[in-house]
C-alpha positions as CSV (number, residue, x, y, z in Angstrom):
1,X,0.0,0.0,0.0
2,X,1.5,3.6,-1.0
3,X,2.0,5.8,1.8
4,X,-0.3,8.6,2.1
5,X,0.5,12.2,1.9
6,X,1.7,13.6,6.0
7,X,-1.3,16.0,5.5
8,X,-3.6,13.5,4.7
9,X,-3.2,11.8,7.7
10,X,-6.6,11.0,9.6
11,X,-5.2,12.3,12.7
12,X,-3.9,15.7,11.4
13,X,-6.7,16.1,9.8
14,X,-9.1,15.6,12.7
15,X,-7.1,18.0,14.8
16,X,-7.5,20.6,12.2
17,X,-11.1,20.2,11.8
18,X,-11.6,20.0,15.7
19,X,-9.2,23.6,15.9
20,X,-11.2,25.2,13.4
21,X,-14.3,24.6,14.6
22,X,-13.3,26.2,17.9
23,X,-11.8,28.8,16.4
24,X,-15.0,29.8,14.5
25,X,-17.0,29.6,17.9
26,X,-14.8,31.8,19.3
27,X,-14.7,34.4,16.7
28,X,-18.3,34.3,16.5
29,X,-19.0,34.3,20.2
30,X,-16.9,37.6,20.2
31,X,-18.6,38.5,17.0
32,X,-21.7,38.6,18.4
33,X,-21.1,40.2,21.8
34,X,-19.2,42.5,20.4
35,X,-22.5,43.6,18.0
36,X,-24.8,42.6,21.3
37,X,-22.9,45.5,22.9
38,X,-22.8,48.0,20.1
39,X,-26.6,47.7,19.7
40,X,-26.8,48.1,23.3
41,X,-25.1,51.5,23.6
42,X,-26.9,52.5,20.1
43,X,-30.5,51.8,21.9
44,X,-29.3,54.0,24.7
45,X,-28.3,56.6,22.8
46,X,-31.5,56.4,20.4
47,X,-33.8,56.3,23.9
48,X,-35.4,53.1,22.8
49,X,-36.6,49.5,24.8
50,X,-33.8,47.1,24.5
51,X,-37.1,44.9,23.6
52,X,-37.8,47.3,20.6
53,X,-34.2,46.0,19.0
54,X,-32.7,43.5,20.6
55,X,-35.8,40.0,20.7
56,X,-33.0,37.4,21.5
57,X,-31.6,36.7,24.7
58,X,-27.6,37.2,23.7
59,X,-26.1,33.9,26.1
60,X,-29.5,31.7,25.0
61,X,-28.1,32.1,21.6
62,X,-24.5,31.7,22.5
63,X,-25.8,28.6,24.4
64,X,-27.5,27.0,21.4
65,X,-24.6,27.8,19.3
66,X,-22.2,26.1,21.7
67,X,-24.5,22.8,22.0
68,X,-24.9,22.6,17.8
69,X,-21.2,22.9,17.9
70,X,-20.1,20.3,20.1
71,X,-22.7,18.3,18.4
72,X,-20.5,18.3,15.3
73,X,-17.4,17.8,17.3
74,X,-18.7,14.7,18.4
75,X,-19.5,13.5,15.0
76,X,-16.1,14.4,13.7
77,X,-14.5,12.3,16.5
78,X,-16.9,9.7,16.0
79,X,-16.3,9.5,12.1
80,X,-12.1,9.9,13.7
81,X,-12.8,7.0,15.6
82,X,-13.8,4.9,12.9
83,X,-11.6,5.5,10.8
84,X,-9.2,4.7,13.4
85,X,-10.7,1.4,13.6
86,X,-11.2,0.8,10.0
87,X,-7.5,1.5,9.5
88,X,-6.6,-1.3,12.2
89,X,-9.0,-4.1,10.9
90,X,-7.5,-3.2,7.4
91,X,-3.9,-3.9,8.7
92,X,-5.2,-6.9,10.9
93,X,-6.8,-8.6,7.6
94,X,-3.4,-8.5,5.7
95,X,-1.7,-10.1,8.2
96,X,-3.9,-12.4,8.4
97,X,-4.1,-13.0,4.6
98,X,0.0,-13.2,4.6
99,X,0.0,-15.7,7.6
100,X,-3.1,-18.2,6.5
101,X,-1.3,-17.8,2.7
102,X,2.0,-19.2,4.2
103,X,-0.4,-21.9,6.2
104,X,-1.6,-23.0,3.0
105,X,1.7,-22.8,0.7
106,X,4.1,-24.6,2.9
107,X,2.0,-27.9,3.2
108,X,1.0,-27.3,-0.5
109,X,4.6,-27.1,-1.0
110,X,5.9,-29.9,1.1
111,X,3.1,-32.3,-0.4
112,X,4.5,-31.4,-4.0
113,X,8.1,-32.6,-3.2
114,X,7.0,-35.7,-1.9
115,X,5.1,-36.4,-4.9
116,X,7.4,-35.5,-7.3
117,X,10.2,-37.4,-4.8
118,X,7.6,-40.8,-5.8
119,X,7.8,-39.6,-9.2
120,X,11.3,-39.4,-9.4
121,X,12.0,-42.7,-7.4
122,X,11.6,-46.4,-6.8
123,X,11.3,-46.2,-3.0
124,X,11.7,-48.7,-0.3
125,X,7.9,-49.7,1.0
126,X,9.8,-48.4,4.4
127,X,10.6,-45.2,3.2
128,X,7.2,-45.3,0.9
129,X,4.9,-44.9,4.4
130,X,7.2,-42.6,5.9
131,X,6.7,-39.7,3.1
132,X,2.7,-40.9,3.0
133,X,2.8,-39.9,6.8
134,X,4.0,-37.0,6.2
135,X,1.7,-36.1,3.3
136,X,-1.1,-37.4,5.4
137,X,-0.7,-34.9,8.3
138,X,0.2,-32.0,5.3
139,X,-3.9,-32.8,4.2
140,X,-4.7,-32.9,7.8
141,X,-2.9,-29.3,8.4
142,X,-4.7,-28.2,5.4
143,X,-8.1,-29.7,6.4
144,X,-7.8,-27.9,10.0
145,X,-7.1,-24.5,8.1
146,X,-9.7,-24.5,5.8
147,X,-12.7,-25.9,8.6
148,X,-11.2,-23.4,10.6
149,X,-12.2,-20.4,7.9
150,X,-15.9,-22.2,7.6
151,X,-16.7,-22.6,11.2
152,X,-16.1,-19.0,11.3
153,X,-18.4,-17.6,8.4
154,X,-21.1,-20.0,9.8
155,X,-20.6,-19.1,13.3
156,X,-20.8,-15.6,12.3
157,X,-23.6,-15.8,10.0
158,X,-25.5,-17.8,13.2
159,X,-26.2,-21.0,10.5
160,X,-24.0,-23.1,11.9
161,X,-26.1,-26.3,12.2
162,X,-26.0,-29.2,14.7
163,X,-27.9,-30.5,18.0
164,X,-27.2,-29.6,21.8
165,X,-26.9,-32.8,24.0
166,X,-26.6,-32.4,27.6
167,X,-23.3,-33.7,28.4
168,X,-21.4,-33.9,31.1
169,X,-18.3,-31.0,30.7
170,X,-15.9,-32.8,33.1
171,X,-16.1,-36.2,30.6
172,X,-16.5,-34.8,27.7
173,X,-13.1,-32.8,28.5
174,X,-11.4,-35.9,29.4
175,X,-12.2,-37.8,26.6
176,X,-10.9,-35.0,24.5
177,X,-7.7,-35.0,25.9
178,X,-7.6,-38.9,25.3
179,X,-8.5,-38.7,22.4
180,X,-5.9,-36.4,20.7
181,X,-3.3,-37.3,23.0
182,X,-1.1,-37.9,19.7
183,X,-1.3,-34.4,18.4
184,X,0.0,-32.7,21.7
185,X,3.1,-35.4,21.9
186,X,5.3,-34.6,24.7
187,X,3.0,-31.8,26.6
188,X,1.4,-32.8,29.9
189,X,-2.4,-32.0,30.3
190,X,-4.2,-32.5,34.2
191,X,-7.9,-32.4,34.7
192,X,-9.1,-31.7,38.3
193,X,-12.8,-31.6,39.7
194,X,-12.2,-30.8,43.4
195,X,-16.0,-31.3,44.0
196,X,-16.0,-34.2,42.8
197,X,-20.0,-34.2,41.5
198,X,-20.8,-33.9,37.1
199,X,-21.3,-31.0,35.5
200,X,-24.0,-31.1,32.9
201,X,-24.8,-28.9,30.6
202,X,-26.4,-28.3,26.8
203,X,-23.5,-28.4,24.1
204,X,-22.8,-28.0,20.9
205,X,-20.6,-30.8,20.3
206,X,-18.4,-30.3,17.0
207,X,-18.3,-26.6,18.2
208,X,-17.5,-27.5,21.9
209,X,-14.7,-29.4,20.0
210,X,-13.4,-26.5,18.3
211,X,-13.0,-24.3,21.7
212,X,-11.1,-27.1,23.0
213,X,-8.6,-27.7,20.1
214,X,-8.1,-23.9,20.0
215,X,-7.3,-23.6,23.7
216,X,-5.4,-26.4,23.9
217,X,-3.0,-25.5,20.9
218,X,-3.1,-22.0,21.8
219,X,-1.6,-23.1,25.1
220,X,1.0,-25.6,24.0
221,X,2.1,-23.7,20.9
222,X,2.5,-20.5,22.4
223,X,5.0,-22.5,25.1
224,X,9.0,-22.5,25.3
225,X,8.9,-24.6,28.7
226,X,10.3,-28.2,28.2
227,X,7.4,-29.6,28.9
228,X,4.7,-27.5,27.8
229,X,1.8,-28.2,30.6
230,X,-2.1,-27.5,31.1
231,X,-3.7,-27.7,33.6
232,X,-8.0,-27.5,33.5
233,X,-9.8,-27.2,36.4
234,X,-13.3,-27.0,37.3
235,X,-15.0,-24.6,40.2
236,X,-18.6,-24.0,40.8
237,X,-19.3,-20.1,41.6
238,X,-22.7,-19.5,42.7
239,X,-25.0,-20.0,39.3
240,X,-21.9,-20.0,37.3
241,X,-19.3,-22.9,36.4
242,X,-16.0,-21.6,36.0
243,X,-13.6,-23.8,33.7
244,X,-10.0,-22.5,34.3
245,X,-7.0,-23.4,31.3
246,X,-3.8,-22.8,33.0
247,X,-1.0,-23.1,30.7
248,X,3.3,-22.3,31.6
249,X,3.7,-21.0,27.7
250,X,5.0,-17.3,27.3
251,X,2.4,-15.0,29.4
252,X,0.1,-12.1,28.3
253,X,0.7,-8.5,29.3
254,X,-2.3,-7.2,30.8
255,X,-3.0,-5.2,27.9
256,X,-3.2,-7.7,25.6
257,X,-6.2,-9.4,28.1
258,X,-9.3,-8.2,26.1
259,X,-6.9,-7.7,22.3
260,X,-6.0,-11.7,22.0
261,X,-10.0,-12.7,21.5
262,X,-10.1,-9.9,18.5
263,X,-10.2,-11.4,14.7
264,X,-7.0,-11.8,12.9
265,X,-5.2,-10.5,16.3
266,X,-1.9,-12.5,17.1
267,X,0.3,-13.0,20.3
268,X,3.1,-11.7,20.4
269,X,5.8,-13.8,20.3
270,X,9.5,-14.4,20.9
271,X,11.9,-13.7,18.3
272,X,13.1,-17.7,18.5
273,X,9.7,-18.8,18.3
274,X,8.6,-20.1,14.8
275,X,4.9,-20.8,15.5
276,X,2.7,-19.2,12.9
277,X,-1.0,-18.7,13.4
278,X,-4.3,-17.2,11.8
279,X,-5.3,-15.4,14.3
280,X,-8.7,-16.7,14.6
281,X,-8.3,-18.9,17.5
282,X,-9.1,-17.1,20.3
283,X,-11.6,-15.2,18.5
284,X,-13.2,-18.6,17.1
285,X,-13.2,-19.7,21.0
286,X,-15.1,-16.4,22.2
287,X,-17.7,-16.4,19.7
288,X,-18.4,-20.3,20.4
289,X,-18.8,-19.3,24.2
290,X,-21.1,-16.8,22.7
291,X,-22.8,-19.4,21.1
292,X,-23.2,-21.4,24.5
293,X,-24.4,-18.6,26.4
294,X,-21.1,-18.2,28.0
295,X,-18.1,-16.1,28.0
296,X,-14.4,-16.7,28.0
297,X,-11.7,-14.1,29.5
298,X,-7.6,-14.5,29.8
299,X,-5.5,-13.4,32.7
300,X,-1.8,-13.5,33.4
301,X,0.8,-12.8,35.7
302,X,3.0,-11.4,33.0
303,X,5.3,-12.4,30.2
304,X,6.6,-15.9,31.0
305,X,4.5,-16.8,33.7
306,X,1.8,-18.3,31.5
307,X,-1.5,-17.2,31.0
308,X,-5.4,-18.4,32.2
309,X,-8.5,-18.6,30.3
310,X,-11.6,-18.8,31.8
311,X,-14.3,-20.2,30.4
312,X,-17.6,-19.2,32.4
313,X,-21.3,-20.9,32.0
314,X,-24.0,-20.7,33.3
315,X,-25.2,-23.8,35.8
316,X,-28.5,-23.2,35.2
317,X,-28.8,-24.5,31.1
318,X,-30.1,-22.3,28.8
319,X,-33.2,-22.6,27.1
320,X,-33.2,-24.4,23.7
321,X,-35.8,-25.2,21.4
322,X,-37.2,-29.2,22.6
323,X,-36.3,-30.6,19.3
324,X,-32.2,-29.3,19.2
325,X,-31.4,-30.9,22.8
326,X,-31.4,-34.4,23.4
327,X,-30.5,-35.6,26.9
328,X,-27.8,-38.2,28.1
329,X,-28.6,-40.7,30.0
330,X,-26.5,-40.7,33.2
């Protein structure tokens, strides 16, 4: 993108509409009591009612003048503000497009020099499997990316389709972790429920899924520990259920709490970290919260001290229509 010209910019630009606005209400305020007081000595002069000349109250004017005026102030900062924003989802969206095109080219790439590798060569069955291993979990790389880019239009768009079955969260976490043990090879994941007692509740399966995969990679990828750890726990708060993802990766500065669940917005990493991401992870987990009439939030105790996300429900299970929830049987 070409630069734009220094007095183009937004922010100069807003100043120098804001200063000239003032400045008008000033000369015209001054303007008008200096006429105020010229008629004022004129009608005393000319022996005449102030009534006979003068039918508008001077400061009610100078009030209405002042409220029209910061009127349009606030739509200029409002229209600032906005572009402001605009600006930023602009820059967001081309990172974005430059990190998901190198998430696309480099198993494209990697799949094409195994083929051409078969093409090439008579290879060893040994050797044969090895390189269709690898191409294998190239596809699956690919795969993840692209659901990753449709579970977001439809999530956004409110079609996503599917069934809630109450389930029980503490289970359905455990056999997660089980389950994809093989993807998160050499990380250590615990999963505690002080209380003991289930906790059910209405989900979304395939999108309760999707939270998980995203918090679980977002904590072992952002991680230079040697052994990259989770920890989940679950605590009952009143009408709430809090589910707590504590993770020894590389921390969060506090200002960076609320930023990480925005679209396309990244983590900042180290400079010997080579993780690449969409930046849709977070923000994929927030809406699907959303979506579960919850909420999700991150703390941290500061750059290299890992970081927490919270994910918060409701005990009390939201109302769904009878024919999208089906019930387990204990």
């Amino acid at each position: 993108m070409r630069q734009s010209k220094w007095f183009l910019h937004p922010i100069l630009i807003f100043v120098s509409s804001v200063v000239a606005v003032a400045l008008s209400l000033t000369l015209y305020i001054y303007w008008y009591v200096e006429v105020r007081a010229g008629l004022a000595n004129l009608t005393e002069k000319a022996h005449l009612g102030s009534d006979q000349v003068l039918t508008a109250q001077t400061w009610m004017v100078i009030l209405v003048l002042s409220v029209l005026v910061g009127i349009i102030l606030m739509g200029i900062f409002i229209i600032f503000v906005y572009n402001q924003k605009t600006f930023q989802l602009y820059r967001l969206q081309r990172n974005f497009i430059d990190n998901f095109t190198h998430e696309l080219k480099t198993p494209v790439t990697s799949l094409k020099l195994y083929l051409e590798t078969f093409k090439a060569y008579t290879l060893p069955r040994e050797d044969q499997l090895k390189y269709i291993g690898y191409m294998v979990q190239d596809v699956d790389r690919l795969t993840h990316n692209i659901n990753r880019i449709l579970d977001l239009a439809r999530i956004e768009s409110k079609t996503y389709g599917g069934r809630f079955v109450r389930k029980d969260l503490v289970g359905t976490i455990e056999r997660f972790a089980e389950k994809n043990r093989h993807l998160f090879d050499g990380c250590e994941v615990r999963i505690g429920n002080p209380s003991g007692q289930p906790f059910f509740y209405p989900i979304n399966i395939t999108l309760f899924e999707i939270l998980l995969m995203n918090l679980f990679t977002n904590a072992f990828k952002y991680n230079e520990s040697a052994v990259p750890r989770l920890a989940i726990t679950f605590q009952s708060k009143g009408r709430k259920l809090l589910i707590r993802f504590e993770d020894n990766g590389i921390g969060l500065a506090k200002s960076e709490f609320r930023k990480v669940f925005k679209k396309f917005y990244q983590i900042g990493r180290a400079e010997n970290m080579t993780a690449k991401g969409t930046g849709l992870g977070l923000y994929l987990v927030e809406g699907i919260a959303r979506f579960h009439k919850g909420k999700v939030t991150a703390q941290s105790r500061g750059s290299g001290k890992g970081a927490v996300f919270s994910l918060v429900l409701p005990l009390k299970p939201f109302k769904t229509r009878k024919k999208e929830e089906i019930h387990e049987r204990p």
